[in-house]
Backbone as XML, in Angstrom:
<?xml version="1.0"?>
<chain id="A" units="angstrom">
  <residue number="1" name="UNK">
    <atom name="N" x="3.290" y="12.494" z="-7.338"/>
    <atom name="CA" x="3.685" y="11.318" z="-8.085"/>
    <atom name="C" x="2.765" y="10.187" z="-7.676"/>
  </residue>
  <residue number="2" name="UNK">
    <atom name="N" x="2.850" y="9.016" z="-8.726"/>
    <atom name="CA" x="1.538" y="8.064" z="-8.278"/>
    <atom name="C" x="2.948" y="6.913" z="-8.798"/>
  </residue>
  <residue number="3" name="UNK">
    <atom name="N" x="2.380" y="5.752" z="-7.268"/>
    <atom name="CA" x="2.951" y="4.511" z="-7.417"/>
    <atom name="C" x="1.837" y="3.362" z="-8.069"/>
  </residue>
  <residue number="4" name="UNK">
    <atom name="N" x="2.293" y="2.777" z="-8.870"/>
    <atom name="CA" x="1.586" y="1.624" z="-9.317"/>
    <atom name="C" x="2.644" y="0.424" z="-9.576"/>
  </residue>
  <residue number="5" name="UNK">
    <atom name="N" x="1.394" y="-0.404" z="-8.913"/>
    <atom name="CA" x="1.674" y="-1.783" z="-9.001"/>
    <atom name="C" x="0.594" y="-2.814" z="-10.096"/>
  </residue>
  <residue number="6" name="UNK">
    <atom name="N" x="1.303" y="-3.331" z="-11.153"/>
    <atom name="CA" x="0.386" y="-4.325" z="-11.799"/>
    <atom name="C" x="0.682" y="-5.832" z="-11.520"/>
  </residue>
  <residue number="7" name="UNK">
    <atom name="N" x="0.759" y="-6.423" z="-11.374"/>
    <atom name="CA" x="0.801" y="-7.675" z="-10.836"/>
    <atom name="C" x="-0.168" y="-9.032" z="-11.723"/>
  </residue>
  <residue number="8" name="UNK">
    <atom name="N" x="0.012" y="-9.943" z="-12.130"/>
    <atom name="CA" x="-0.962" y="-10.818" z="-13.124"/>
    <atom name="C" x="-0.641" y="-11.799" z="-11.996"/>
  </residue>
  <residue number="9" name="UNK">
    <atom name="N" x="-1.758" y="-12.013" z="-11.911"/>
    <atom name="CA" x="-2.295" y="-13.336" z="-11.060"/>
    <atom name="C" x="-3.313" y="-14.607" z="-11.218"/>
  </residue>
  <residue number="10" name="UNK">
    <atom name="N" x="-2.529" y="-15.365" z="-12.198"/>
    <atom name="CA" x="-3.658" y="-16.352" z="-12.937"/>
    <atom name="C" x="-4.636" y="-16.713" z="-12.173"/>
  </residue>
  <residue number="11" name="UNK">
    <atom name="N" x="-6.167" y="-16.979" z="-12.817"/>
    <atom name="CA" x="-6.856" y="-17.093" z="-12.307"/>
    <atom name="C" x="-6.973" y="-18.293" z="-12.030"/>
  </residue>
  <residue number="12" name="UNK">
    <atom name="N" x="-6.540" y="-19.446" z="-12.357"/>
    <atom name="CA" x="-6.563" y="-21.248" z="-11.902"/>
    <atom name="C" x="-5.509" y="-20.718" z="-10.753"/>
  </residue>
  <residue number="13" name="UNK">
    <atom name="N" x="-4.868" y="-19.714" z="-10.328"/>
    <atom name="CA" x="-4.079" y="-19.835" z="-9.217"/>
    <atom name="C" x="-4.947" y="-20.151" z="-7.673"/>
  </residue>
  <residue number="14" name="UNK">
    <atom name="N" x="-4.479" y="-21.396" z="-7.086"/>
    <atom name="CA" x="-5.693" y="-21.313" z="-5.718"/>
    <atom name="C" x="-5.263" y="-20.319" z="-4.900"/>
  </residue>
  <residue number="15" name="UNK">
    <atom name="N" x="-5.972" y="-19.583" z="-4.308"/>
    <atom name="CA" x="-6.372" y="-18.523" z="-3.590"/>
    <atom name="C" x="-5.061" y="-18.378" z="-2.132"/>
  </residue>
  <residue number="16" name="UNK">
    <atom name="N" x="-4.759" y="-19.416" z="-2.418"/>
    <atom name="CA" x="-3.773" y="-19.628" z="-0.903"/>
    <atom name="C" x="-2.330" y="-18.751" z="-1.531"/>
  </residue>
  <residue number="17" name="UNK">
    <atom name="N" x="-1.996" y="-19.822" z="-2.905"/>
    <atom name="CA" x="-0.416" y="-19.259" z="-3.319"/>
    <atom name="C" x="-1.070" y="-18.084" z="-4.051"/>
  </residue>
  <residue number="18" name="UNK">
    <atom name="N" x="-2.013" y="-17.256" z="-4.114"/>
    <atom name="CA" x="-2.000" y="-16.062" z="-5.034"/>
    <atom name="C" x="-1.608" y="-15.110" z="-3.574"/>
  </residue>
  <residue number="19" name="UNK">
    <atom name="N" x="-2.529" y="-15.555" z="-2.798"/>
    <atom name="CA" x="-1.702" y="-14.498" z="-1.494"/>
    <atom name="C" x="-0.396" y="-14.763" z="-1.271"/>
  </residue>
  <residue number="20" name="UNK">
    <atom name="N" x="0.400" y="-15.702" z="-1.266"/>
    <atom name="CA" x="1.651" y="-16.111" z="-0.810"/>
    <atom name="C" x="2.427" y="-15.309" z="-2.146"/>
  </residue>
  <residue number="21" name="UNK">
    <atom name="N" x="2.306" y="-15.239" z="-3.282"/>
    <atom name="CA" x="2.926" y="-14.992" z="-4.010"/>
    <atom name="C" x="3.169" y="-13.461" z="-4.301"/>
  </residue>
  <residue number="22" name="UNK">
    <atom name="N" x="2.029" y="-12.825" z="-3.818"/>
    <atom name="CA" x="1.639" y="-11.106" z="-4.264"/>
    <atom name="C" x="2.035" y="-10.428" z="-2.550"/>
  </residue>
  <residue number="23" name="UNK">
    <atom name="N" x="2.057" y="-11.457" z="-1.172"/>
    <atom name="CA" x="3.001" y="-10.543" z="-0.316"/>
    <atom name="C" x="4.074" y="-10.890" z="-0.126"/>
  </residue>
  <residue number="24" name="UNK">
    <atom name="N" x="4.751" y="-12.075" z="-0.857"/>
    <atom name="CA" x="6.097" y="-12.035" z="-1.245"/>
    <atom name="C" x="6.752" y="-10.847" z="-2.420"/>
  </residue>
  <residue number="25" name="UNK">
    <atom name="N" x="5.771" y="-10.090" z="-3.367"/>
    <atom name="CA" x="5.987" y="-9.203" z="-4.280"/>
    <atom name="C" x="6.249" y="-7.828" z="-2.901"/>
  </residue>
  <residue number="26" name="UNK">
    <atom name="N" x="5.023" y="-7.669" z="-2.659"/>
    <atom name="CA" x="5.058" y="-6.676" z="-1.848"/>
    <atom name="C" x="6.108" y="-6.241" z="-0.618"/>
  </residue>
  <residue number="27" name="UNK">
    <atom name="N" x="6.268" y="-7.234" z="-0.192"/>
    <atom name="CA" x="7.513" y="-7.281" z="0.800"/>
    <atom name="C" x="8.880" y="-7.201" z="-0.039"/>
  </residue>
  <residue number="28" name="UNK">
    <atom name="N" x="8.936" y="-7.907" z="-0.825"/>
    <atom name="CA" x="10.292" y="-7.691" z="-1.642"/>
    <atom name="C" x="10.612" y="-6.603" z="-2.102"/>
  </residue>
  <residue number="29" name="UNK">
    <atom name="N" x="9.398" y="-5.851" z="-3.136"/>
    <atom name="CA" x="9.294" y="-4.445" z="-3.225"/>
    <atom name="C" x="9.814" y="-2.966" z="-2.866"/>
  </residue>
  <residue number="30" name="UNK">
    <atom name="N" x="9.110" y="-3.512" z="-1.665"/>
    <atom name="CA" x="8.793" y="-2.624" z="-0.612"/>
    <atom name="C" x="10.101" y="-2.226" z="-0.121"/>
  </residue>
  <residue number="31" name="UNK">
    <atom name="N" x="10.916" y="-3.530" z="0.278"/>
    <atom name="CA" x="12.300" y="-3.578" z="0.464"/>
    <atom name="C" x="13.564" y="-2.699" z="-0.272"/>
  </residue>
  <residue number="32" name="UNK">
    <atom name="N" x="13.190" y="-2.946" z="-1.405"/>
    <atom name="CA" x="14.100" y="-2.533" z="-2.286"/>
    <atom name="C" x="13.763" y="-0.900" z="-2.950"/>
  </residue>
  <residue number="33" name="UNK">
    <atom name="N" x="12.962" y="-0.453" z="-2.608"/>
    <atom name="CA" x="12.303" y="0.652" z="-3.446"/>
    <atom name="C" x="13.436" y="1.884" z="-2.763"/>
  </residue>
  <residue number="34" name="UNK">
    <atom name="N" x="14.078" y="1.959" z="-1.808"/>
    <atom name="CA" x="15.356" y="2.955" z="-1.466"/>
    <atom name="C" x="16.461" y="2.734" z="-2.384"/>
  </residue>
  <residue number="35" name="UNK">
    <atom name="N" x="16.351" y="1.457" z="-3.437"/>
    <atom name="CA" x="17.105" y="1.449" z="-4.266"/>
    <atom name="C" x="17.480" y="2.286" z="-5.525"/>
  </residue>
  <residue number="36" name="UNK">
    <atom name="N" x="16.361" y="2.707" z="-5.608"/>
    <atom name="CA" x="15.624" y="3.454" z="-7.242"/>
    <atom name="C" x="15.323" y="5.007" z="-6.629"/>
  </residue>
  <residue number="37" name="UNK">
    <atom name="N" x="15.131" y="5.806" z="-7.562"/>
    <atom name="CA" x="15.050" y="7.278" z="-7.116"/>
    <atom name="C" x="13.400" y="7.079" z="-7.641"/>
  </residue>
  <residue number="38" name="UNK">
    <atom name="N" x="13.216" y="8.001" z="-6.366"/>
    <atom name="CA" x="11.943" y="8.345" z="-6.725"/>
    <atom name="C" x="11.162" y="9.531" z="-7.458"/>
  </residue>
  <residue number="39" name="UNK">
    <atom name="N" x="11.461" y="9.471" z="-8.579"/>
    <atom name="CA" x="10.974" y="10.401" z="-9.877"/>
    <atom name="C" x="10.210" y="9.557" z="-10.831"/>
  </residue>
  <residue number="40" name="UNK">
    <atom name="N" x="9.137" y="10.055" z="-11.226"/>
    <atom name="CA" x="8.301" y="9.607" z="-12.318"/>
    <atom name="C" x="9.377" y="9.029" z="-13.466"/>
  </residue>
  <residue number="41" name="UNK">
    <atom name="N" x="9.459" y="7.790" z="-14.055"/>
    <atom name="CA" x="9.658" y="7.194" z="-14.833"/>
    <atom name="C" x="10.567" y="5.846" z="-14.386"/>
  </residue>
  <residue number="42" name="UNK">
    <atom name="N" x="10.437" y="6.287" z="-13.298"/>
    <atom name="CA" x="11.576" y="4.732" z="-12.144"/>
    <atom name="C" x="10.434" y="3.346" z="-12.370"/>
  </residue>
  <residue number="43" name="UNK">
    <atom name="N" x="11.219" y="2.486" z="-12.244"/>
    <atom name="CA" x="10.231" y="1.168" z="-12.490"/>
    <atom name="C" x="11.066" y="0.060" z="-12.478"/>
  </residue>
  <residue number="44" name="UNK">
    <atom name="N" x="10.451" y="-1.093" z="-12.145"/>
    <atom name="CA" x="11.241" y="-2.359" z="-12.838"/>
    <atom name="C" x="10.142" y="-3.400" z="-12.627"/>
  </residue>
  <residue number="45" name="UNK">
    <atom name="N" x="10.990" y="-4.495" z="-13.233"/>
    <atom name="CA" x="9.437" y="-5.731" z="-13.394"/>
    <atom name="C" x="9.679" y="-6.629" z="-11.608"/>
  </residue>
  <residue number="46" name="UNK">
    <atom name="N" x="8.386" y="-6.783" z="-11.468"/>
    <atom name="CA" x="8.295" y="-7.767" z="-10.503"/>
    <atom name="C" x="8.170" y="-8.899" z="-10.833"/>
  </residue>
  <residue number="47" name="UNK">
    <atom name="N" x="8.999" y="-10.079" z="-9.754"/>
    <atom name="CA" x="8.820" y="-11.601" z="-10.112"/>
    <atom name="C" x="8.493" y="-12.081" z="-9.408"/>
  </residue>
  <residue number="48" name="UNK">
    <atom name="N" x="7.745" y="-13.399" z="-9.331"/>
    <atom name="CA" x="7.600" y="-14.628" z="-8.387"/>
    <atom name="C" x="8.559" y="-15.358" z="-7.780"/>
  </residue>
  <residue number="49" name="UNK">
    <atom name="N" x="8.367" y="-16.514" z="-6.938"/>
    <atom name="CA" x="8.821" y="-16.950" z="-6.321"/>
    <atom name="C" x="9.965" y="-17.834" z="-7.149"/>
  </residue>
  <residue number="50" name="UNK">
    <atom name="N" x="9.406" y="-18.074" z="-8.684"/>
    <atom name="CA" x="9.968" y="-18.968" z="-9.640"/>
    <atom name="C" x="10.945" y="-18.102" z="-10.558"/>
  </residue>
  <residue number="51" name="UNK">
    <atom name="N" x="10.859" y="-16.740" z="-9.934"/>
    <atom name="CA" x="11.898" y="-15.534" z="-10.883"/>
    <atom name="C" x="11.103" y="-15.583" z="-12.031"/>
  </residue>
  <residue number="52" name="UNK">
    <atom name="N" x="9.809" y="-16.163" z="-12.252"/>
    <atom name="CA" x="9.194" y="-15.580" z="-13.526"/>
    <atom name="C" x="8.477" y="-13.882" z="-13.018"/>
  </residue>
  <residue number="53" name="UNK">
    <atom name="N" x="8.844" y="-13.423" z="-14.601"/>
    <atom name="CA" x="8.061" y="-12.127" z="-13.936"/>
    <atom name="C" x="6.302" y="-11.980" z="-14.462"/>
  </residue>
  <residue number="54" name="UNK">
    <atom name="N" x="5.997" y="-11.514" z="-13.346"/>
    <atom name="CA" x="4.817" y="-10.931" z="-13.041"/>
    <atom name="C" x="4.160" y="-10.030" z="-13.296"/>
  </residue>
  <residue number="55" name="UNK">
    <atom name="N" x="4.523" y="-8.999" z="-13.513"/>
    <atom name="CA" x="4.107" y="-7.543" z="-13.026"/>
    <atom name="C" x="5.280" y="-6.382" z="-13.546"/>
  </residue>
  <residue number="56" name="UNK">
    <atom name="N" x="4.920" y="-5.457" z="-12.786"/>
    <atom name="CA" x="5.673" y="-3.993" z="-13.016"/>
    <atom name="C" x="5.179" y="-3.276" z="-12.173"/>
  </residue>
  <residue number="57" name="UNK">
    <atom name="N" x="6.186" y="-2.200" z="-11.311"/>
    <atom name="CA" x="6.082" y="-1.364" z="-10.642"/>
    <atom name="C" x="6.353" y="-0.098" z="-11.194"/>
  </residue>
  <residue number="58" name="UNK">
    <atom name="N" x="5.769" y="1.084" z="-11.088"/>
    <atom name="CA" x="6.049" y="2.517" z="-11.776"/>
    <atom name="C" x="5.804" y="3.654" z="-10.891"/>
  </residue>
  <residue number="59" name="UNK">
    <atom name="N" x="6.748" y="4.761" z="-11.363"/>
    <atom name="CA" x="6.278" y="5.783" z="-10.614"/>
    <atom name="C" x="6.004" y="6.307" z="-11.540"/>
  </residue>
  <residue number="60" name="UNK">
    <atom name="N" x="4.741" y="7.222" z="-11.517"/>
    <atom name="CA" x="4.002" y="8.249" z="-12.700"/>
    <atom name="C" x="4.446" y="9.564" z="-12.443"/>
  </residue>
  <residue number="61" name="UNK">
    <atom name="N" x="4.171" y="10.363" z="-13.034"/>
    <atom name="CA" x="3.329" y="11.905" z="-12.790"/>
    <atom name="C" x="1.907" y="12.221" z="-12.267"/>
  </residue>
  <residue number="62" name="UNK">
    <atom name="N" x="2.009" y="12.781" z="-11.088"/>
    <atom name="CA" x="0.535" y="12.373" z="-10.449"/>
    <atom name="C" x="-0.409" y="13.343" z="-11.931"/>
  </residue>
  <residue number="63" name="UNK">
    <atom name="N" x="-1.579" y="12.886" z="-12.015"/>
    <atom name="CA" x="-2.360" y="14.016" z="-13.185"/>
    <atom name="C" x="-3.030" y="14.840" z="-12.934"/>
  </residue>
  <residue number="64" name="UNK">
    <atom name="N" x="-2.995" y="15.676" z="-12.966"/>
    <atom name="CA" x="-3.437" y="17.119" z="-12.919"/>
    <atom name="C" x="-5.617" y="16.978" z="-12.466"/>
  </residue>
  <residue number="65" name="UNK">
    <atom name="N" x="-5.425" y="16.968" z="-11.114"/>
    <atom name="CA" x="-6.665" y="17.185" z="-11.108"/>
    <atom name="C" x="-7.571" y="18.111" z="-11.484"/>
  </residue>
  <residue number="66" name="UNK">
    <atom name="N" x="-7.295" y="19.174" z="-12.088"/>
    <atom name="CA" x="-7.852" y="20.037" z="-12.531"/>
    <atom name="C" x="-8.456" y="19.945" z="-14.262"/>
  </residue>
  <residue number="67" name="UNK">
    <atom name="N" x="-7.241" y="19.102" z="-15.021"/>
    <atom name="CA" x="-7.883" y="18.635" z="-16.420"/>
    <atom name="C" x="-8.793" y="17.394" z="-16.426"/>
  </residue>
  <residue number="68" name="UNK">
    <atom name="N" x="-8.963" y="16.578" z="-15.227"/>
    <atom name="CA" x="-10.041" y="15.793" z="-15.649"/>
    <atom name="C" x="-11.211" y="16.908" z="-15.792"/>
  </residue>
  <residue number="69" name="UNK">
    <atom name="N" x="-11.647" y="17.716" z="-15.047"/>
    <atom name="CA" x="-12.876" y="17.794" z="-14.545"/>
    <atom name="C" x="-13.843" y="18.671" z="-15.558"/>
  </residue>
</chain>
Protein backbone atom coordinates (compact mmCIF):
# COMPACT_ATOMS: atom_id res chain seq x y z
CA UNK A 1 0.00 0.00 0.00
CA UNK A 2 1.29 3.62 -0.68
CA UNK A 3 0.62 6.63 1.74
CA UNK A 4 0.21 9.99 0.21
CA UNK A 5 0.17 13.22 1.35
CA UNK A 6 -0.87 16.37 -0.87
CA UNK A 7 -0.72 19.37 0.94
CA UNK A 8 -1.10 23.12 -1.07
CA UNK A 9 1.12 25.52 0.23
CA UNK A 10 0.73 29.00 -1.25
CA UNK A 11 3.49 30.28 -2.63
CA UNK A 12 3.31 34.18 -1.10
CA UNK A 13 3.32 31.89 2.08
CA UNK A 14 6.77 33.11 3.99
CA UNK A 15 8.85 30.24 4.41
CA UNK A 16 8.64 30.35 8.30
CA UNK A 17 4.55 29.67 8.57
CA UNK A 18 4.76 27.17 5.51
CA UNK A 19 6.98 25.06 7.89
CA UNK A 20 4.85 25.82 10.92
CA UNK A 21 1.84 24.96 9.11
CA UNK A 22 2.84 21.51 7.13
CA UNK A 23 4.48 20.08 10.74
CA UNK A 24 1.48 21.02 12.40
CA UNK A 25 -0.31 18.77 9.40
CA UNK A 26 2.14 16.15 9.96
CA UNK A 27 2.04 15.82 13.60
CA UNK A 28 -1.68 16.02 13.68
CA UNK A 29 -1.81 13.33 11.07
CA UNK A 30 0.40 11.27 12.21
CA UNK A 31 -1.54 11.31 15.46
CA UNK A 32 -4.66 10.34 14.33
CA UNK A 33 -3.92 7.81 11.54
CA UNK A 34 -4.75 4.65 14.35
CA UNK A 35 -7.99 6.17 13.79
CA UNK A 36 -8.76 5.00 10.17
CA UNK A 37 -8.04 1.40 8.93
CA UNK A 38 -5.41 0.95 6.98
CA UNK A 39 -6.67 -0.35 3.54
CA UNK A 40 -6.35 1.34 0.27
CA UNK A 41 -9.16 3.78 -0.11
CA UNK A 42 -8.94 5.35 3.70
CA UNK A 43 -8.36 9.12 3.49
CA UNK A 44 -9.54 12.38 4.76
CA UNK A 45 -8.75 16.09 4.06
CA UNK A 46 -6.09 17.86 5.96
CA UNK A 47 -6.43 21.39 7.54
CA UNK A 48 -4.54 24.31 8.79
CA UNK A 49 -4.20 25.98 11.66
CA UNK A 50 -7.37 28.20 10.47
CA UNK A 51 -9.45 24.67 9.92
CA UNK A 52 -9.19 25.68 6.28
CA UNK A 53 -8.43 22.64 4.40
CA UNK A 54 -5.36 22.02 2.69
CA UNK A 55 -4.63 18.89 1.40
CA UNK A 56 -5.60 15.14 1.51
CA UNK A 57 -4.18 12.15 2.84
CA UNK A 58 -4.70 8.58 1.02
CA UNK A 59 -3.92 5.20 1.19
CA UNK A 60 -3.47 3.60 -2.40
CA UNK A 61 -2.83 0.22 -3.81
CA UNK A 62 0.83 -0.01 -3.99
CA UNK A 63 1.26 -0.58 -8.24
CA UNK A 64 2.40 -3.39 -9.51
CA UNK A 65 6.02 -3.06 -10.25
CA UNK A 66 6.11 -5.36 -12.76
CA UNK A 67 3.47 -3.40 -15.27
CA UNK A 68 5.43 -0.33 -15.36
CA UNK A 69 8.39 -1.84 -16.86
Amino acid sequence: MRFVLDVHVPDDAPAEEAVKELSRALRYWAGNLHHYPLTPGSGEAVYDSGYREIGRWTLTASPDPEAAG
